[in-house]
Every structure is written in C-alpha cells, then in structure tokens.
N, C-alpha and C positions, 0 to 999 in steps of 0.2 A: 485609603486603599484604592488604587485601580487595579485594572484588567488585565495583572500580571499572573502568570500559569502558578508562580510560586506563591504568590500572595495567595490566590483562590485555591491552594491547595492544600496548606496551613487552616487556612479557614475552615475546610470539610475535616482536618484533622483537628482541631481545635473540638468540634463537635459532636465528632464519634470515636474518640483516640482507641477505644477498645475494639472494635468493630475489625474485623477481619479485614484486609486491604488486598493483599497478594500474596499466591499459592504459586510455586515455580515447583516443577516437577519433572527430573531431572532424568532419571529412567523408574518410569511407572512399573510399579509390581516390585520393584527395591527398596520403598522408602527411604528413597534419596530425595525427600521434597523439603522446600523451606516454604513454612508460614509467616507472616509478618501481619501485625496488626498496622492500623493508620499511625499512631506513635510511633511505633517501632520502624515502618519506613520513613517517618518523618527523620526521626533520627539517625538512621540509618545516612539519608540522603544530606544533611546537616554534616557529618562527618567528610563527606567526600566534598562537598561545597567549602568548608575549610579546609584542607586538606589543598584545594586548588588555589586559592588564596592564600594560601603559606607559602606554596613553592612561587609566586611571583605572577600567577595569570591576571589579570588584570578585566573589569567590566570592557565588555565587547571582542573580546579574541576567542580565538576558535580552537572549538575542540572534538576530534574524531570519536566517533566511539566505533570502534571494529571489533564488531561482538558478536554471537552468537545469542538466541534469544537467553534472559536469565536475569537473575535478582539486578546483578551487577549493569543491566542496560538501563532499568528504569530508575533505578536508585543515582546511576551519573548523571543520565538526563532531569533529574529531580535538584541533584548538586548543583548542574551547573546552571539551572535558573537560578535557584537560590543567590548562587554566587553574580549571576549575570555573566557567565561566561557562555557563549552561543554554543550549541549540541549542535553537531555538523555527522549523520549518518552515514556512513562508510560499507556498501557495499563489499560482504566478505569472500563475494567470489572473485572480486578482480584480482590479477594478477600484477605482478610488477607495475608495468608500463601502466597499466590502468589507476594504479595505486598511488605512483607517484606523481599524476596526472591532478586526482582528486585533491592527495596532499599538496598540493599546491598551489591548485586551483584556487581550494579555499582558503588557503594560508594558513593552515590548520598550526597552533602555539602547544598542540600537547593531541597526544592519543592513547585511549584507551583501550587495551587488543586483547582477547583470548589468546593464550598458549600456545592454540594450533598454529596462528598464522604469525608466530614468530621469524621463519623465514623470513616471511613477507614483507614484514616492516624494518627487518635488520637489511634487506634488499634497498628497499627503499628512502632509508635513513638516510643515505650518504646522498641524496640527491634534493634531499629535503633542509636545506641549511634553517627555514625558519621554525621547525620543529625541533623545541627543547627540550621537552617533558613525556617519558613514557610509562604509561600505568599498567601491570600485566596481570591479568585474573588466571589464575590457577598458576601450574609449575610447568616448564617445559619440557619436553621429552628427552631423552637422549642423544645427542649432537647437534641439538640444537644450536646456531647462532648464540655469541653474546651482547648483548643489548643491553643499554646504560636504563634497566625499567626499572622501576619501583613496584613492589608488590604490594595488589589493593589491599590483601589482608592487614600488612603494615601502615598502609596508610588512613585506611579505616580506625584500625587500632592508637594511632597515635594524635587523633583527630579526636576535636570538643561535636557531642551529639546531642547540644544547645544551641538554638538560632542565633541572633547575635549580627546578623548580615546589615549591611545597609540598604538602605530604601531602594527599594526595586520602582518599576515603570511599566507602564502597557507600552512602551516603545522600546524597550528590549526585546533584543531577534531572536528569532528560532530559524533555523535554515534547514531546508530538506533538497537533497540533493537527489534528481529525479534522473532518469533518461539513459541512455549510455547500448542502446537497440539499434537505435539508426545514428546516435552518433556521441561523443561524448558527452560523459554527464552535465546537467545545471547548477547549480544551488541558487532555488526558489527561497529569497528572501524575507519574512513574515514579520511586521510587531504581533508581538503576542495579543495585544489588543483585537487587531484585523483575526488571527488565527484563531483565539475564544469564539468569537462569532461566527468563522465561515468554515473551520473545520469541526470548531466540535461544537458549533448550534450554538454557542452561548448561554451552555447550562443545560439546554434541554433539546436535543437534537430533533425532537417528533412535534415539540410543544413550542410554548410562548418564551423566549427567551432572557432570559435575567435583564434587569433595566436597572439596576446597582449590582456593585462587584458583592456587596455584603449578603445581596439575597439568595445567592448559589447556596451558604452555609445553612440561613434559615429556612433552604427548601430540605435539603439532608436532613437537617436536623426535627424536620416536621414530618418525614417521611423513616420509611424501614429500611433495614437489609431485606437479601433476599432475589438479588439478581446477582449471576456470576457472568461474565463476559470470558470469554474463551479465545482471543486473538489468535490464530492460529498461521497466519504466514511469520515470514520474521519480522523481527521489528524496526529492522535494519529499513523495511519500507512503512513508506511513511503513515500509511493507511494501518497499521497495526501498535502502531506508535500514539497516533491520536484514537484510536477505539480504547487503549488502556484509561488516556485522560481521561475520553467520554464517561467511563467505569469510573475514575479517582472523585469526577465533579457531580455525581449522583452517590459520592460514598458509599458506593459499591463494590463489590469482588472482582477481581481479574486473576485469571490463571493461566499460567505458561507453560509452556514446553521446549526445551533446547532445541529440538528440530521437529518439523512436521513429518508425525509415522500414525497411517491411518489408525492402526489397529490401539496404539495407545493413545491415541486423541480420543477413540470413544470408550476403553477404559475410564480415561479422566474425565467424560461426560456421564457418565453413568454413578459414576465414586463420588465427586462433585455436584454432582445434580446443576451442570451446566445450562444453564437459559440460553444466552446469545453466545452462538459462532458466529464471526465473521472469518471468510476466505478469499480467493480468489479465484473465482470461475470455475468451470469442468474441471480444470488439473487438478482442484483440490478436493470436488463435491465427487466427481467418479470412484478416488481409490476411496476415500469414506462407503461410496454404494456398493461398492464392492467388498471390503471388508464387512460391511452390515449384514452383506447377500450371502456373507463366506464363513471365513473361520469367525466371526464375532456375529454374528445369528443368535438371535433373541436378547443381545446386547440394550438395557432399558434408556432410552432416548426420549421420556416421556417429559424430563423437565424440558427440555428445547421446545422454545416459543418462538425462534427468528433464527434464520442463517443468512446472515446477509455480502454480498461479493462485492467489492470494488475494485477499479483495477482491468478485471474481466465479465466477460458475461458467463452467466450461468443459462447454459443451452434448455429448449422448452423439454425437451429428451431426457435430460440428465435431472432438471429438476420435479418433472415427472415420475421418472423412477424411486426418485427422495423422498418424493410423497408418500408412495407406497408402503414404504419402509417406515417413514415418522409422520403419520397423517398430520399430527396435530403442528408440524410446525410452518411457520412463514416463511416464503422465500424472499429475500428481496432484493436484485440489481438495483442497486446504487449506482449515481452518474457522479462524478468528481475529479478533482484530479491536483495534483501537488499544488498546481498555481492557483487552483479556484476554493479548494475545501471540496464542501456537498453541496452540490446544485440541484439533484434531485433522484427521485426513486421512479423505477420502469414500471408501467400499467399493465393491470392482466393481463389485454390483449395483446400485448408484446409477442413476437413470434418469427420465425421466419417468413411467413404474409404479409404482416403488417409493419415489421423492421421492430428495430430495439425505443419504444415512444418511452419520453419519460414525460412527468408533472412537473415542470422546474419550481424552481424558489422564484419569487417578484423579482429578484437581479440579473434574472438570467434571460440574456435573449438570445436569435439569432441574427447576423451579421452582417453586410458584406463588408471584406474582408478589405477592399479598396477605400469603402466611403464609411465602413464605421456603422452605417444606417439599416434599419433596422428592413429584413428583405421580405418581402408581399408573400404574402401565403402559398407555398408548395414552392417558392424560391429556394435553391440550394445557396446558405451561408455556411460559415461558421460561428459557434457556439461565442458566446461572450460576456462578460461579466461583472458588472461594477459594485461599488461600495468599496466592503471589506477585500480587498484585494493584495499583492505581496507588493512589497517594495522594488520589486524589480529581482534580474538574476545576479548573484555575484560576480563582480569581476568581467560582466560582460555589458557592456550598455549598448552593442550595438544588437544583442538578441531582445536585450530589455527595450530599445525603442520597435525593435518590429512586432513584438508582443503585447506590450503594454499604450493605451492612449486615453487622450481625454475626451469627452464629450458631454456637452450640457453641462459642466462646470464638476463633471464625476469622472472617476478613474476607474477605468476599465482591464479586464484583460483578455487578449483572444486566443482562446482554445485550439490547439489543432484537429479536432473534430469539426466532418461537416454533417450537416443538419438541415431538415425543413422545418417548418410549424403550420399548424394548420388553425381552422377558425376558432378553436376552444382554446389555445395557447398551447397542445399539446407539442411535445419537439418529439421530431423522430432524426437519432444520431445515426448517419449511412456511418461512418468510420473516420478512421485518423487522413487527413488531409494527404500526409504524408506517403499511405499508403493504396494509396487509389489507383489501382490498373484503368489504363486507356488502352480500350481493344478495342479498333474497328471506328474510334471515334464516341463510345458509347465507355460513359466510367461506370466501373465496379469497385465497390466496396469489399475487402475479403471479409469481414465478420457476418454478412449477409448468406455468402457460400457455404463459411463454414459452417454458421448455424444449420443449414440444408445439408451439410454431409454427415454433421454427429446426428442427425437422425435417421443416418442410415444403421441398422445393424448391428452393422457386422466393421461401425468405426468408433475406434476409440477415442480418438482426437488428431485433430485435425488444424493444419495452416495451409492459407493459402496466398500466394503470390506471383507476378507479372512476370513474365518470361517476354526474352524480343523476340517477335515475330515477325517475318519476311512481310507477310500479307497484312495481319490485322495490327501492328508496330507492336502492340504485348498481346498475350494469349492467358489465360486465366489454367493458372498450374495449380494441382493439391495437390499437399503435403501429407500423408495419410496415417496414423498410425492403428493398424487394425487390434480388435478385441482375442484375446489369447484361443487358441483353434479356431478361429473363426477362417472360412475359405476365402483364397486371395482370388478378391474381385477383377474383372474387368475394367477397363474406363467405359467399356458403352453402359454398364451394369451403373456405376457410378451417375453418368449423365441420364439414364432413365432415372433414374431413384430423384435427382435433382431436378430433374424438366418439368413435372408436378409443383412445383416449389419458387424456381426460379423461372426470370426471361430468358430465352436463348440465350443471346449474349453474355450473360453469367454463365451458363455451363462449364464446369471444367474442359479444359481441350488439350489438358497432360495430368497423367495420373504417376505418381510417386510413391513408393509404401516406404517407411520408413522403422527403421524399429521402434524407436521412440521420438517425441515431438521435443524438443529443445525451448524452454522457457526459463525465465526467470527463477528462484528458490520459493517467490510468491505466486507463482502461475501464472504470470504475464509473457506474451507471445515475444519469441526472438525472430523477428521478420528477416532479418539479414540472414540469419542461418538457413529458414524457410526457401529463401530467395536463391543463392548459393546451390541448395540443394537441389531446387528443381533446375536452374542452368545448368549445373551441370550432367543430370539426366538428358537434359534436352539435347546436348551434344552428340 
C-alpha cells in the first residue's frame, strides 16, 4: 500500500464500513437529503470508477467535474482515483470562452456536468475535439441543447459496486485548477503522495502525521465518530475538496449543501450538530452573523468547536461579532494555497496593527524572490516552500520554471504572497505580490486597508485597489459595500476612521460605494472588477 488517496480511503472504509460518511442536503426543511455510509460511498464511487474504465479512459487522462456541490462531486472524485483517471475541477461560473479555455488547457478526455450548465458545455463542445465522454447528473430543462451525455444514473446503474481496480501509486495526479482573477486559470499539478502530506496533514492536520499508509486505518479504527465537518464554499475550490478528504481520513462525517444560503447552513448546523465549518473569509462569516443576528436568532450553534477560512481572511470585526453569538467556538485563518497545501494558522495578535502573522509549518520560509535565499529579519520576501510540493503547472513550463526551484538539493515553490519574519520565525503576509499598489514610492498592501475599513461600521465589505495617479503614479481607491440603512459616508469620514489604524500613505484617496462587492462563489476577492470599478469612478 502507498500514499494513494484511493488506497487510504478503502483503508478507513475497510474499518468502519457502517459508520456514517456523507449527508448532502439538497433543500433543507424538504427532506431531500442522501445519507451514505463509508460502504455505501465506497461502492457508490466503485461504480463510477468502472463505469470510466468501460467507456475507454485510460490511467492518467483527464477528467472535468462541472458540478455543483453534491453526492455526485465526491463520489467521481472518489471513481476517478480509484480508476487513476486525474479529477480536473472546473469552475461552474465560467462562461464559454472561459470554459473552453479550461477544457483545453487541461485536455480534459471526459466531463462530468449538472443539467444547468448544459448550454455551456454543448457551447463548448465543438471547440473541444479531445473531449469524448460526457456524464450528465440530473435531466435538462426545456430547450435545452442536445449533447451526446450519458446519464449518471445509467451509469451508476449499470456499473459493478466491487473494487476490482488495478494497483494504484502515490505518484498518481490530482490536479487543481486555481486562479482565473488576474488572469487565466492554472492546473497545479499534485502526486497524491506530496498532496496526503501537505494538503491534508498526512492523516492528522493538527497532529503527528501518519509514517505508514496502514496507520491512517488503525488510527480510525482506534478512535470514534463524532466530528461532522460542514465544507461550505463549493467544491469546485480546492480548499473544500481537500476539508471533505481531511473528514474521509479521520473517518469522519461531512455534510454538504448544493449552494451556500446562510440561513439553511445553520439549520443544517443545529439538525446535524455540526462541529467544523470551514469558509472563506467575511463574505461567508458576515451573512452567517447576520442571519444568527436575524431571522435565525436563538438558532443552537453549540456543537461548533472551529470555523476555520482559507482562501480569505476573516476580518478581527467580523470574527468578533461571531463570538458573541457562538462563544464557544474557534476561529481560525489558515494560510495556504493550491501550490503549497497548509502552511500555517494566523496568531491571536493578528490584526489590523500587527498585519495577518501566521506560525508556519518547518517548510515554510521567506524568500527573496531573485536569490531564493532566505531574507534577514523585517526584510520583505516572498512566501516559499519545500518538500511536499506540486509537480509543476499543467501545460505550462514556462509559469512552472518561474514558480518552482531547487535549493540545497530540495524543491521548492514560491508563493505569490509577500512577507516578513521576525526573530521567533513568526511570518507576517502584507498581500499578493501581484496586487501591491505603489503610491508615492511607498507600497500597499490592500488586505491591510481593507481589514481598517470592515471595521468601520457602517461597512459591509470592502476591496481595495491602485488607481493611476498624475502625482503619487497610483492612489489607493475603496471599493465599498455599505451595511443595509446604514448613512452613505464621506471619504474624509472614511480616512478619519482609517488614520487610527493605518500610515498615511495607506489612506484611501477615493471612496467608491458599491452595491455589492464581486467575489468568487467561495469568497475570494475579484481584484480586476475592484480595479475597473474604481477607474472608472475616477474618470
């Protein structure tokens, strides 16, 4: 046995085949949910694994899954390790061009789509010659397109829900396809070996890490139920895709939801008796405070022991407010990111004073970004990281050599986050590299801003971005989106509230109100729209 996702997952099914695995919950308060025990998804995922191996896919080719969250995302990604066919995540809001982009990028041999986005891939069909195979979960609407799909239920149905597969590897891929904000997407390459260890801890994300593939099963099997993990962005990112595993390799519960809606996310935490959320940032933790604060008031929150964000930060404002409402539970910013896994979890003092400091993991250092080498205390680098690292991006070697390097006989990868460290090894991340206003000669970070303006008020959420400036070459613009009746501010109102907080030269020097703040379906920031929006006020 090595350090394949399929083998170690067999293993935790092997030893608690009765044991409750996954609750997908499709509209709460209708009893439209499916339960599955570990057997039952084992076999479930067995079905669809042959099934891919009937029709012709072959160990190492690629397979989309365009899905919305549900049985049918975890159960293919469960098939196609089994089978060794690579799960290639397919963002379900792109559009055409974006679609056919992906499909091709990664060379995708087959895809599996919800209903809804039948247009989309019969759009995209004709542009995609190396795409043969298409799997369609549910029925499509009326007028829909015709598309040469196969329907899962048939395929399920007509498929052995007995293993039977041949010998898998810890050197079988997994590929997550990240990015597509500032500019088209990647696909971050992983063996499964490297991605056990550095996304999902290697058995034990908090603890001492498995040292045999066999001792994942007899830690489960030495241990209870009794923890429900609640992923709640989509799965379709990759960070809610590996929190399921983290849940499968502690043969533990996980519970879904088709789409994130505050109000029946803490139904299903109260019904469930929910332990771990994970989310992503303010966008997700605010309409949760707000529905707790509102119509779902005295709603029981009392099993939640941990809410933890990756992706975004969870502002000190917002997660403050959270308290109030669920004393007993933990916050935790988590630092990580497709190419690296988990590098590490944010310190109390974290703040808008102190920046976003995390504890890294021993692999994580900071960089400079020319020599590789490791940069003197309060030096600005960026983030970096050896060991378990990805094999590089798909299809692109010229991203993959500016990214990826050797040193000291170890492979490394470098982050686009920049960073200091100080004398205890604490790192504190200013932001994405990418996104660093230069005003005046003096850079800014925007998540440092913005953290200073969600603690205004009378702001719901907020982005900020570089505008050109005549005098200072960019000028630091927000993006504003204010709290329902609350009075439409000032920008001096704004820069007093922030000049406590920040250095001058951070202040905002254009104020924006927006209806709403434009992010990801996971709550990650759309800079470019951010960016857009304030040029074009500035005009």
């Amino acid at each position: 046995m090595e350090y394949n996702l399929a083998d170690l997952f067999e293993s935790v099914v092997d030893v608690v085949p009765d044991r409750e695995a996954l609750v997908y919950i499709e509209h709460p308060g209708t009893g439209a949910e499916r339960r599955l025990t570990y057997a039952e998804l084992d076999a479930a995922a067995n079905r669809i694994g042959h099934h891919l191996t009937g029709i012709g896919l072959r160990p190492g080719e690629h397979l989309g899954l365009h899905l919305y969250n549900g049985v049918e995302y975890l159960q293919t990604v469960l098939g196609c390790l089994k089978a060794r066919v690579v799960p290639v995540n397919v963002n379900y809001r792109y559009v055409e061009e974006e679609l056919v982009y992906l499909y091709r990028d990664a060379d995708l041999a087959a895809v599996v789509f919800d209903a809804e986005f039948t247009d989309r891939v019969a759009a995209a069909l004709p542009q995609t010659p190396k795409l043969r195979h298409l799997l369609r979960v549910g029925t499509a609407g009326p007028g829909a397109p015709e598309v040469p799909a196969t329907a899962f239920t048939d395929a399920e149905a007509a498929a052995s829900p007995e293993r039977g597969f041949p010998r898998r590897s810890g050197d079988d891929q997994f590929i997550i396809y990240t990015g597509g904000t500032t500019g088209m997407p990647k696909g971050v390459m992983w063996r499964q070996e490297d991605l056990f260890f550095a996304g999902l801890g290697g058995g034990a994300p908090t603890g001492e890490p498995v040292k045999r593939p066999e001792e994942l099963a007899e830690r489960v099997a030495a241990g209870g139920a009794g923890i429900t993990f609640f992923p709640a962005p989509p799965l379709m990112h990759g960070t809610s895709t590996l929190t399921a595993f983290i849940g499968f390799n502690f043969g533990q519960r996980i519970v879904l939801h088709r789409k994130f809606v505050p109000e029946e996310v803490l139904r299903t935490v109260e019904k469930e008796k929910v332990t771990s959320i994970s989310l992503v940032g303010d966008a997700m933790l605010r309409p949760l405070i707000d529905a707790l604060d509102g119509p779902m008031k005295g709603t029981d929150c009392s099993s939640v022991f941990s809410v933890s964000s990756s992706g975004a930060v969870m502002s000190d404002t917002v997660r403050g407010q959270f308290r109030a409402l669920v004393p007993n539970a933990v916050l935790l910013n988590n630092f990580g990111s497709s190419e690296s896994g988990f590098n590490g979890t944010a310190t109390e003092d974290s703040g808008p004073e102190r920046g976003f400091r995390i504890r890294v993991n021993s692999r994580t250092q900071v960089v400079d970004p020319a020599t590789h080498q490791p940069v003197a205390v309060g030096e600005v680098g960026r983030v970096a990281q050896c060991g378990h690292v990805p094999l590089g991006y798909y299809n692109d070697p010229k991203k993959t050599a500016e990214t990826f390097f050797e040193r000291d006989g170890a492979r490394w990868v470098l982050l686009g986050d920049m960073a200091t460290v100080d004398e205890e090894g604490v790192v504190t991340v200013l932001g994405r590299g990418s996104q660093c206003i230069n005003t005046g000669g003096e850079k800014v970070y925007p998540e440092e801003v913005e953290q200073a303006l969600k603690s205004h008020p009378d702001v719901y959420d907020a982005l900020v971005a570089g505008v050109p400036d005549a005098k200072w070459g960019h000028h630091v613009a927000a993006v504003v989106q204010l709290r329902k009746g609350a009075a439409r501010p000032s920008l001096e109102d704004i820069q007093t509230h922030c000049r406590s907080r920040l250095a001058g030269y951070k202040i905002p020097r254009q104020l924006v109100l927006a209806e709403s703040i434009r992010r990801s379906p996971s709550g990650k920031a759309d800079y470019r729209w951010a960016r857009e929006v304030a040029v074009a006020a500035d005009r």
